[in-house]
C-alpha positions as CSV (number, residue, x, y, z in Angstrom):
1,X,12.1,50.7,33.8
2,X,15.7,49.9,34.0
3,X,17.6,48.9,30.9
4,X,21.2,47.5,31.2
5,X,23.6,44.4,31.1
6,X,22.9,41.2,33.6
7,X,26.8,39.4,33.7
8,X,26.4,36.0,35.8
9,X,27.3,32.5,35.2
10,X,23.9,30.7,35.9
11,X,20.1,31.8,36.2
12,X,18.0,30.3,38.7
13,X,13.9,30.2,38.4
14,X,11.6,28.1,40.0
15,X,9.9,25.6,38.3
16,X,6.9,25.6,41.1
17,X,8.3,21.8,42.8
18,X,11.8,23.0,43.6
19,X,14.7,25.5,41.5
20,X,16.5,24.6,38.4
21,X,19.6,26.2,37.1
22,X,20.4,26.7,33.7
23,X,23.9,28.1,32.4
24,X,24.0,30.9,30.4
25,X,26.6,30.2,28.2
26,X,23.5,27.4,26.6
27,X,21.2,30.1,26.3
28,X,21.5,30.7,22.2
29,X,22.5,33.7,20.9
30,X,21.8,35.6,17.6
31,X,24.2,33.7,15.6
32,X,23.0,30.3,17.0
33,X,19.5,31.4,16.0
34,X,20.1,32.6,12.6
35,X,21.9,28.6,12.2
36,X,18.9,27.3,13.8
37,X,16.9,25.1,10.3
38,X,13.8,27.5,9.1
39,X,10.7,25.1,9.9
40,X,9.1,26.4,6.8
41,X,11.2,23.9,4.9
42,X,14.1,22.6,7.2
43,X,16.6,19.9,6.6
44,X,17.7,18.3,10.1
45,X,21.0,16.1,10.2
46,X,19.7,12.6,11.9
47,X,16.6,12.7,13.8
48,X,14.1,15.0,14.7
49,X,12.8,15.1,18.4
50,X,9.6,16.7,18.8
51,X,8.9,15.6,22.8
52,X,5.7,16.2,23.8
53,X,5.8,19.0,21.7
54,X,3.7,19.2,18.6
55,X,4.8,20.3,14.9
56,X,1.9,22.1,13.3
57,X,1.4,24.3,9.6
58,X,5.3,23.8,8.3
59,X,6.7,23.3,4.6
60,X,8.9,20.8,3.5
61,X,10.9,19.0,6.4
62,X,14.0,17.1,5.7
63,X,15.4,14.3,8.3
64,X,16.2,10.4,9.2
65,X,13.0,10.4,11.8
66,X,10.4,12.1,13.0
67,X,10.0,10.7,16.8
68,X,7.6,12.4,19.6
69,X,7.7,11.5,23.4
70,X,6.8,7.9,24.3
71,X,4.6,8.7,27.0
72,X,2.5,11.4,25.1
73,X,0.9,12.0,21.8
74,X,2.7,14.0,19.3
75,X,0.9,15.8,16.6
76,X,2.3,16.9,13.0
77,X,-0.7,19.4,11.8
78,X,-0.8,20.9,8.1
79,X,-2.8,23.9,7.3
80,X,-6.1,23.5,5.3
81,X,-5.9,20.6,2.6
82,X,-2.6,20.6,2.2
83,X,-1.0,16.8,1.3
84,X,1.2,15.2,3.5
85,X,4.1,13.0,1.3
86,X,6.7,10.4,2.2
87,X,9.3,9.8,-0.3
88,X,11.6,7.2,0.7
89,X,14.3,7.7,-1.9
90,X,13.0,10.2,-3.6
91,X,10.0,8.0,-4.5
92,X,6.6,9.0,-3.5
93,X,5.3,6.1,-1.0
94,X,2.5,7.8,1.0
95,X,0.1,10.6,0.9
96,X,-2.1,12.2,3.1
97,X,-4.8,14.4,2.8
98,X,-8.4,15.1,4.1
99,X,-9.9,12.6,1.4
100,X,-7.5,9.5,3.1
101,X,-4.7,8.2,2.3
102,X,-3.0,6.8,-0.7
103,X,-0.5,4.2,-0.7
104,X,2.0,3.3,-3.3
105,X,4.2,0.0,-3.4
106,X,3.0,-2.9,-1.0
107,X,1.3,-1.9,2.1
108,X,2.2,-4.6,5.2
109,X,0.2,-4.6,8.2
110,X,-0.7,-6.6,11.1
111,X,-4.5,-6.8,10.5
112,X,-6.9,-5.1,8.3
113,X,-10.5,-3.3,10.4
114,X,-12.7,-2.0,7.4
115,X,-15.9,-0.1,8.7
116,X,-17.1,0.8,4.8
117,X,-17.1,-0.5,1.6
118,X,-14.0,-2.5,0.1
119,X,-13.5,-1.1,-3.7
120,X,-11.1,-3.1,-6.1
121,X,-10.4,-1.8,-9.8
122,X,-10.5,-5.1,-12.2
123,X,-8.1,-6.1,-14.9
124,X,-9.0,-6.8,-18.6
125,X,-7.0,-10.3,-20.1
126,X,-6.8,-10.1,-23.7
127,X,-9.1,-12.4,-25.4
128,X,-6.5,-15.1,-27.1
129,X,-6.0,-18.7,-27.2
130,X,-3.5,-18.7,-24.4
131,X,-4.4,-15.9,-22.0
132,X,-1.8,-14.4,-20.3
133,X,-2.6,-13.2,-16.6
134,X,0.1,-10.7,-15.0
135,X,-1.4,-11.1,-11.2
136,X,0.6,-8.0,-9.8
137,X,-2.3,-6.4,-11.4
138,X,-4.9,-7.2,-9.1
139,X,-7.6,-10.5,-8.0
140,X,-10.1,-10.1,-10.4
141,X,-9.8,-10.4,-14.1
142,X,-12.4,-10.3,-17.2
143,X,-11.7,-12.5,-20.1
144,X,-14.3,-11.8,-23.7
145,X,-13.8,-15.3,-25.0
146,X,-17.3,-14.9,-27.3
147,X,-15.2,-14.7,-30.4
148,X,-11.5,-17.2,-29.1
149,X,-11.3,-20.7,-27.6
150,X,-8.8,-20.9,-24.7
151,X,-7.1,-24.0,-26.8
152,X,-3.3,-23.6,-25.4
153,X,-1.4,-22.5,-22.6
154,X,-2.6,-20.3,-19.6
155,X,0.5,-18.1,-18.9
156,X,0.4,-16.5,-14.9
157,X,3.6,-14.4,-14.0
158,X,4.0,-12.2,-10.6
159,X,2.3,-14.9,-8.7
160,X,3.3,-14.1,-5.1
161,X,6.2,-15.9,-3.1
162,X,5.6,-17.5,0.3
163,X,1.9,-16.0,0.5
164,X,-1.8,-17.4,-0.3
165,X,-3.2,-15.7,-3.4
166,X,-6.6,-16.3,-5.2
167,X,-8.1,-14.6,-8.5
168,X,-11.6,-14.8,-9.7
169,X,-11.6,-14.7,-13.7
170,X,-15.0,-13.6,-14.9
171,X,-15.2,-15.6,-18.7
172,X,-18.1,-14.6,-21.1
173,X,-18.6,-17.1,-23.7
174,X,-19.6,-16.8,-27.2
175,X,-21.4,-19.8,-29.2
176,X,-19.0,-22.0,-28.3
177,X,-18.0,-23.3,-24.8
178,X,-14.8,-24.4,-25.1
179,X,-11.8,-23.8,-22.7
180,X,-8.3,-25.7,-22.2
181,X,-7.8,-25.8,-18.5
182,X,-5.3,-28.4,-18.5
183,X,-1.8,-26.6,-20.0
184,X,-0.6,-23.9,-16.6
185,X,2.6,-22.1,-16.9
186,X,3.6,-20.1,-13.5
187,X,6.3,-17.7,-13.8
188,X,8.3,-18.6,-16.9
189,X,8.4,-21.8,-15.5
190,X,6.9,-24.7,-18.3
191,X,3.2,-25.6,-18.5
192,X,1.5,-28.4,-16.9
193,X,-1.7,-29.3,-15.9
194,X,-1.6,-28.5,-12.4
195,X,-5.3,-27.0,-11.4
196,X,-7.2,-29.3,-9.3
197,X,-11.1,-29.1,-9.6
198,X,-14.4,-29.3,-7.3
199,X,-15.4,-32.6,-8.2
200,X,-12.3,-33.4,-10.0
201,X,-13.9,-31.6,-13.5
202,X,-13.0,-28.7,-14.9
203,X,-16.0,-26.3,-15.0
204,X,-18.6,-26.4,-17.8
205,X,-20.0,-23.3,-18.6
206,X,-23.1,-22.0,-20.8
207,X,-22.9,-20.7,-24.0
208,X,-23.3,-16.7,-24.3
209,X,-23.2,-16.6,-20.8
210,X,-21.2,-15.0,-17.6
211,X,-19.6,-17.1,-15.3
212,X,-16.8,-16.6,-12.4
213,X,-13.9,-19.2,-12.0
214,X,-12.5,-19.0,-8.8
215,X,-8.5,-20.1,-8.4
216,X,-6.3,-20.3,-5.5
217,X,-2.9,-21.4,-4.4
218,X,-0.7,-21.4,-1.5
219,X,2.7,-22.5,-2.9
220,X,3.8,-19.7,-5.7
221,X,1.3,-21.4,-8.3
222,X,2.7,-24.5,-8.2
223,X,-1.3,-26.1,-7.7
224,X,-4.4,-24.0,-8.0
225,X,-7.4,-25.2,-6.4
226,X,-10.5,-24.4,-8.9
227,X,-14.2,-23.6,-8.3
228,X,-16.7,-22.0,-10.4
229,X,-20.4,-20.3,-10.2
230,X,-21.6,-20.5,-14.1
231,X,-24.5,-19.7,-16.1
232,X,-25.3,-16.6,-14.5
233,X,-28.9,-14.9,-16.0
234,X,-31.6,-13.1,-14.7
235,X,-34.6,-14.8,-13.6
């Protein structure tokens, strides 16, 4: 076997549907290698291009965008259970792992396909004569009124902008039945009696008893539409 120097300006090889030429001087050398980002944790300036390449059991990858070919799949594949993060900002956003995926912050999509259960974590209001509901917190809300009347003012803040938004408040009662319906305040704004009821009457419900009120509103709180399923016991 012969060992030696090769000087020319171009190589030629055939790509099997005709010969392509590629210059020599863009073949990298050591130097451009050793320059060349370490894809076990690699910082790229701008985006990074995989084609239909894929990017498979890297470290920590730092760029603008992550793109792959348009008329191909691209695959980014991390060794055993490793988590997958996106931290806009420095802010952790999404992660991914073999368990699913957890988002933090507001998720916006286009449509919603569940094929399982639906799970939601519900909120505690403390028990007081004017219960105050944050509704960033969630849609459904417990309320222990068996030792407080709900005499005064019903206090809502974070109800959402420009959207529809419904919570069901489930209210056990004590001895007594009574509940104020009629004093609303929505976002530090002042209260008013602004729910409007199934039958025009606010719900009664049973004494020492569950029930679920049901409100909804499509303009920031402004109304609430109000239903109710009370009295709730085994048979």
């Amino acid at each position: 076997m012969a060992y030696g120097d090769l000087k020319c300006n171009n190589l030629i090889y055939d790509t099997g549907s005709g010969d392509a030429t590629v210059q020599v001087s863009t073949i990298p050398d050591a130097t451009d290698m050793a320059a060349k980002a370490n894809l076990a944790g690699a910082t790229f300036t701008g985006n990074l291009d995989l084609g239909d390449n894929n990017l498979n059991n890297v470290g920590t990858i730092a760029c603008d965008v992550i793109k792959g070919d348009a008329d191909d799949n691209t695959n980014i594949t991390f060794a055993g259970s490793d988590t997958v993060n996106i931290n806009p900002a420095g802010s952790a956003r999404l992660a991914i792992n073999t368990s699913g995926i957890n988002v933090t912050g507001t998720a916006t999509v286009d449509g919603i396909d569940i094929d399982g259960s639906y799970q939601q974590a519900f909120d505690v209001i403390t028990p007081a004569t004017s219960p105050a509901i944050d509704c960033a917190l969630g849609n459904y809300f417990t309320l222990d009124l068996s030792s407080t009347n709900v005499s005064g003012t019903w206090t809502f803040t974070n109800v959402p902008t420009t959207k529809s938004f419904a919570i069901a408040i489930e209210i056990t009662t004590g001895a007594s039945t009574t509940v104020a319906w009629n004093s609303v305040s929505v976002n530090g704004g002042g209260a008013a009696n602004i729910i409007k009821w199934v039958g025009g009457a606010a719900p009664t419900l049973g004494a020492s008893k569950p029930s679920v009120v049901i409100l909804t509103t499509d303009d920031t709180g402004a109304s609430w539409y109000g239903s109710s399923l009370v009295d709730f016991a085994t048979v």
